[in-house]
N, C-alpha and C positions, 0 to 999 in steps of 0.2 A: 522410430518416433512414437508410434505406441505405447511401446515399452515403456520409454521414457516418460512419459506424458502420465501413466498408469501410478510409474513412482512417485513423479511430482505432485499428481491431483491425490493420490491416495495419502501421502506422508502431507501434503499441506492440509486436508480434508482433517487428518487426527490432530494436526498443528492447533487449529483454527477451533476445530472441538473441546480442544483443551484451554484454551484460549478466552473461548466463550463464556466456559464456566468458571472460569477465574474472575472474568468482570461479573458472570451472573451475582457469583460469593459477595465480589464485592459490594454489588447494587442491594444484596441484602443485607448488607454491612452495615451500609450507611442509608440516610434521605435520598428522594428523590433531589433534592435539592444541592445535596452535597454530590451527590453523584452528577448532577449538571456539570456544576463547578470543577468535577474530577476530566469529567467529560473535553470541555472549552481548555484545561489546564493540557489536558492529553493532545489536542488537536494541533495545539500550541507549537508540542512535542515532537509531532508530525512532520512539522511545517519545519518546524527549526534541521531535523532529521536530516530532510531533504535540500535546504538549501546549502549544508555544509556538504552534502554527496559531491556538490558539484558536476551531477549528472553522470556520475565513475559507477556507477552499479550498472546500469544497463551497458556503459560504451564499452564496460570490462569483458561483456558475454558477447556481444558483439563483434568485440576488437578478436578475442579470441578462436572466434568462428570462421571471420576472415583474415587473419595469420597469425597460425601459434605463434609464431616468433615476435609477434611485431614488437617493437622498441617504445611503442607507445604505449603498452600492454602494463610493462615495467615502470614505466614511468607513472601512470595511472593508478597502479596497487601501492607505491610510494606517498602518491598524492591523500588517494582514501586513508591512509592512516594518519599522514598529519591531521587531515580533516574532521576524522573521529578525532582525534586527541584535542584539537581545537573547539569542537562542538560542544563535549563532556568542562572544559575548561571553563569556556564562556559560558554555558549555561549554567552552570553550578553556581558562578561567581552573580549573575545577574540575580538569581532566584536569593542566593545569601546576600546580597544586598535591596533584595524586595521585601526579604523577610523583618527588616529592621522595623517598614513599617507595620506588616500585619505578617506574624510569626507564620503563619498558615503556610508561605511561600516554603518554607523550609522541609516543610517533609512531601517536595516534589522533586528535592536534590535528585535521590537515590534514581527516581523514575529518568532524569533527562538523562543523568550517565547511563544506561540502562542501556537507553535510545543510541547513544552515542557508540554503546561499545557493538550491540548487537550491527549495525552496520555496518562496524569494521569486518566484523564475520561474516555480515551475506555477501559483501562483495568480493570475498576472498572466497565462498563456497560457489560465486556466480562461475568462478572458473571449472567445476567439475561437472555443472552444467552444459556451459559451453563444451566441454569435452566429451557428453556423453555419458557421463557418470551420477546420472540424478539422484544415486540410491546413497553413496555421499552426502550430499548436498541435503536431501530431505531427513535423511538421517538424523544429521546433526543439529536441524530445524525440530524435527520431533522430539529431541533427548532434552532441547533447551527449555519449551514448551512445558513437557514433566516433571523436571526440577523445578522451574519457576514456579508451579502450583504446587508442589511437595513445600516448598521450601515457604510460601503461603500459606496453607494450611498450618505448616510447624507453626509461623511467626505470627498469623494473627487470632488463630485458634486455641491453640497449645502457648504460645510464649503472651497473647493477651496484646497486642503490639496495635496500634492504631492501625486500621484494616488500610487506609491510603498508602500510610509507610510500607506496610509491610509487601503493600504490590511492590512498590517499584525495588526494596530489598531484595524483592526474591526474587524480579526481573533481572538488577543488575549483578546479580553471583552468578545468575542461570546464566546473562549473555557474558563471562567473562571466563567461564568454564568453555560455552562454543566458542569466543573467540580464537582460544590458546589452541582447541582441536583444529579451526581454521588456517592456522598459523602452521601449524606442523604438518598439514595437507598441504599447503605451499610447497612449503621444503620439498617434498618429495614428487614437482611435476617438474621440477628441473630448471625452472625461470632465475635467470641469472639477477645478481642485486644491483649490478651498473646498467646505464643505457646511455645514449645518445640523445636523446627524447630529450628536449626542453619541455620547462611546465609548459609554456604557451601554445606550442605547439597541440601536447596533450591536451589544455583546456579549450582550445580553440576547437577540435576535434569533437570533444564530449560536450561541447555547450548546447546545441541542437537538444541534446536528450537530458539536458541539467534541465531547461525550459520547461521543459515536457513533464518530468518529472516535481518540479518546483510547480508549475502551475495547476497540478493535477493534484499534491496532497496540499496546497493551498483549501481545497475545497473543506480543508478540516479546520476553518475558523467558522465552518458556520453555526457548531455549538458554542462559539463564542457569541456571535450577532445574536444569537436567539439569546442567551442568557443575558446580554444586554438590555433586548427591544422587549423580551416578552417575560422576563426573568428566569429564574435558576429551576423551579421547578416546570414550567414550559419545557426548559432546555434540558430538562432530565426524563420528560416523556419525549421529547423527539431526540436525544441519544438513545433513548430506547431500541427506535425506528433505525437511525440511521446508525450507530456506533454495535447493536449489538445483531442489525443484518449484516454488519459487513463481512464476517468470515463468510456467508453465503454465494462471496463472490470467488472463491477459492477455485472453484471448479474452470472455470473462462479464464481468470488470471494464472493458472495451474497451465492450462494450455498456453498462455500467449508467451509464459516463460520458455516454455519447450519448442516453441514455432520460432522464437526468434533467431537461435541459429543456422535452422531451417533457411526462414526466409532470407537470410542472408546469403547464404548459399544457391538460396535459387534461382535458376535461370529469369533474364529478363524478356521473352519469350514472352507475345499476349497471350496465347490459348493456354500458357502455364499458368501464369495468373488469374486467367478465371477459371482456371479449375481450381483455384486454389482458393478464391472467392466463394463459389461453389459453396467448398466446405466451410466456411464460416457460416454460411445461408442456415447449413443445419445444425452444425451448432447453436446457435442462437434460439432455432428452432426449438431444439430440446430445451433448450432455457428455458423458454417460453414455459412450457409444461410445467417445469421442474418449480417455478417462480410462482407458477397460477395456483397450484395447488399447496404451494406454504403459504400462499396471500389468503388463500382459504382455511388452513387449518391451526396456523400458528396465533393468531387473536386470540382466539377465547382461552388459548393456553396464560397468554400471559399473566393472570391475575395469579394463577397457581403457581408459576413458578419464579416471581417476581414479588408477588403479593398485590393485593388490594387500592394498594395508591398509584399503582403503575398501569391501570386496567385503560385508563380515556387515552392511553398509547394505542390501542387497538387498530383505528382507522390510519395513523399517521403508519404504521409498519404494511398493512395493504397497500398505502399509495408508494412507497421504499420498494416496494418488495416488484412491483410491475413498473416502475424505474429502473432497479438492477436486471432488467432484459437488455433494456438497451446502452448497459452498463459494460455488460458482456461483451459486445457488440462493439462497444467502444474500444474496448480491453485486446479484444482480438485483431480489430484494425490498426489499430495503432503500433503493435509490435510487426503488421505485415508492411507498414508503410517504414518504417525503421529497418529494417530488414530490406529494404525496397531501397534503400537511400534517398529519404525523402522526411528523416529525421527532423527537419527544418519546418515544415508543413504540420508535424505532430505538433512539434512544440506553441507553435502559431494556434492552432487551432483549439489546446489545451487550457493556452491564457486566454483566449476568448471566454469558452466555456467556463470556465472557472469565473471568471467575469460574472457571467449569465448568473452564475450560480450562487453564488455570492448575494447579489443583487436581489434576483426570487427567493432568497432563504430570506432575506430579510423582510421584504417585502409581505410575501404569505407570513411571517410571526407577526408582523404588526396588524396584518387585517382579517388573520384567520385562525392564529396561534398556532399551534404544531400540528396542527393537520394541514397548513396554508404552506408552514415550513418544508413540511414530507413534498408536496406539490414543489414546490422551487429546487428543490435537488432533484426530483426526478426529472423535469425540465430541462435542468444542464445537460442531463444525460442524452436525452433525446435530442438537443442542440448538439453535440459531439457528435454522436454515432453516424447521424445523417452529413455531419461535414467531413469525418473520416470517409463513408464511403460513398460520397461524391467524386472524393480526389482517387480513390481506390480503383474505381470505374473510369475514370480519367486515364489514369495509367495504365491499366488491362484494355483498354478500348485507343490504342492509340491512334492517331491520324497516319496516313500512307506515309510519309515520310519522314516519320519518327515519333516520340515520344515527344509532346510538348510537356517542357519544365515549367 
């Protein structure tokens, strides 16, 4: 598990690096204001993403940890390609019919097929995960990442290309080159193209973790509410905060990917579970550190490597940055309650939070701007992590005569 975990944090860690500075390019591409816009458009992205998963990325790594074979497995990797294809479809179509009225809509085509296709590939790389095989799987996450910025750099540097456009171009060639390696790594783990498996059955299965999944990047309209209540440039200092820490959480969610098979696998045993608890403790711990000391060092960088207009972001990426503790936190319980078969609980407790969050982002930009905004998303978190590990402690601590559900 080490191992693996080493592959995943390390290949997601250069993922996420390269990633970063793609939007960095971008944010100096364009306004703070354009980049709000780009922001609330991207969150959008997110949201849409995840509601066409249909919760098949996580049930896929799952389903495969508790039995290669299973029939629902197949049924599932069927599902997530219609779903991508349908996603890339309707989003296309909506956006070319938004753009009738304000042409802008149109050069976020390239970005939602992007969205659409690279999904079809993570959930197809979830399987080498689930197998053990991280070095696969990160691989192909790293190679997507380096092309997307090569092919960036060519199309808005060298080819002169509108720097929005030329993201999502060079997102969706990058994700359609890893999809096709996704595809031919299929082929060869041996998974047969018929099953037994009805969709309903298979959705009925994966819905608990569609929830969870759906109500957790829901959390990505909140550069929307802000560019609504406090405008575009508000909402491009608190995407500052929240859209350009978020590879920082690579590390926790680098782990929860590697634990979920794990935890599937593990005994339901109390004295296993809180030693398994345990380790989350210090996990989190080292966050803690890791998180205090960028809250402290990365502000005064941002005017330099941002520029000048991006500097009043400073306080809103401190109050992000001691939120993604208990981010972490969240990140880690949640794949151990899923794993736990208690996937039902995550999802519950996801659309709550998301709720919360929602709600305080909007809130703090109406009464405080993006510093009141950064306060309302870290809030959620801190609502999550503590109702994750109430039920976590629930289920490690059970009563004498069993586990109450």
């Amino acid at each position: 598990m080490k191992r693996e975990f080493l592959w995943v944090a390390g290949g997601r860690v250069l993922a996420a690096v390269v990633q970063a500075l793609m939007l960095l390019l971008l944010a100096r591409a364009v306004s703070p204001a354009d980049f709000g816009i780009f922001s609330a458009v991207f969150g959008l992205s997110v949201v849409a993403q995840n509601v066409f998963d249909l919760g098949l990325g996580t049930f896929v790594v799952r389903e495969r940890a508790r039995d290669r074979d299973s029939p629902l497995l197949v049924r599932g990797l069927q599902m997530s390609f219609a779903a991508s294809l349908s996603m890339g479809v309707v989003g296309a179509a909506v956006l070319a019919a938004a753009s009738l009225a304000d042409a802008l809509f149109l050069t976020f085509v390239p970005l939602i097929i992007s969205m659409a296709v690279e999904r079809n590939a993570d959930v197809r790389l979830g399987l080498a995960l689930a197998d053990g095989r991280a070095r696969i799987n990160v691989t192909n996450l790293v190679a997507r990442r380096i092309l997307a910025l090569i092919l960036f750099l060519v199309l808005a540097y060298v080819a002169d290309l509108d720097p929005i456009v030329a993201f999502g171009v060079s997102a969706a060639l990058a994700a359609i080159v890893s999809a096709v390696s996704a595809h031919v790594y299929i082929r060869g783990t041996g998974i047969p193209s018929e099953t037994q498996a009805t969709v309903r059955s298979t959705l009925a299965a994966a819905t608990p973790f569609w929830i969870n999944s759906v109500a957790t990047q829901a959390r990505n309209l909140d550069a929307l509410l802000v560019t609504l209540l406090a405008g575009p440039v508000a909402s491009g200092l608190y995407a500052t905060a929240s859209r350009l820490t978020g590879p920082l959480r690579i590390l926790p969610t680098s782990l929860a990917a590697v634990l979920l098979p794990q935890a599937t696998r593990l005994t339901s045993d109390a004295g296993v579970r809180r030693r398994w608890l345990r380790g989350i403790y210090k996990v989190t711990g080292v966050m803690l550190l890791v998180y205090t000391a960028l809250a402290l060092a990365l502000p005064p960088l941002i005017p330099l490597a941002l520029g000048a207009d991006y500097a009043p972001s400073g306080s809103a990426v401190r109050i992000v940055l001691v939120g993604l503790v208990f981010a972490a936190a969240a990140s880690l319980l949640s794949t151990t309650l899923q794993g736990w078969n208690d996937a039902a609980f995550v999802g519950k407790a996801a659309a709550v939070t998301t709720a919360v969050c929602l709600g305080a982002v909007s809130l703090g930009a109406v009464t405080l701007g993006t510093s009141g905004a950064a306060v309302g998303l870290s809030l959620s978190f801190v609502v999550q992590a503590a109702a994750l590990l109430i039920r976590a402690l629930r289920l490690s601590h059970p009563p004498k005569d069993g586990i109450d559900s």
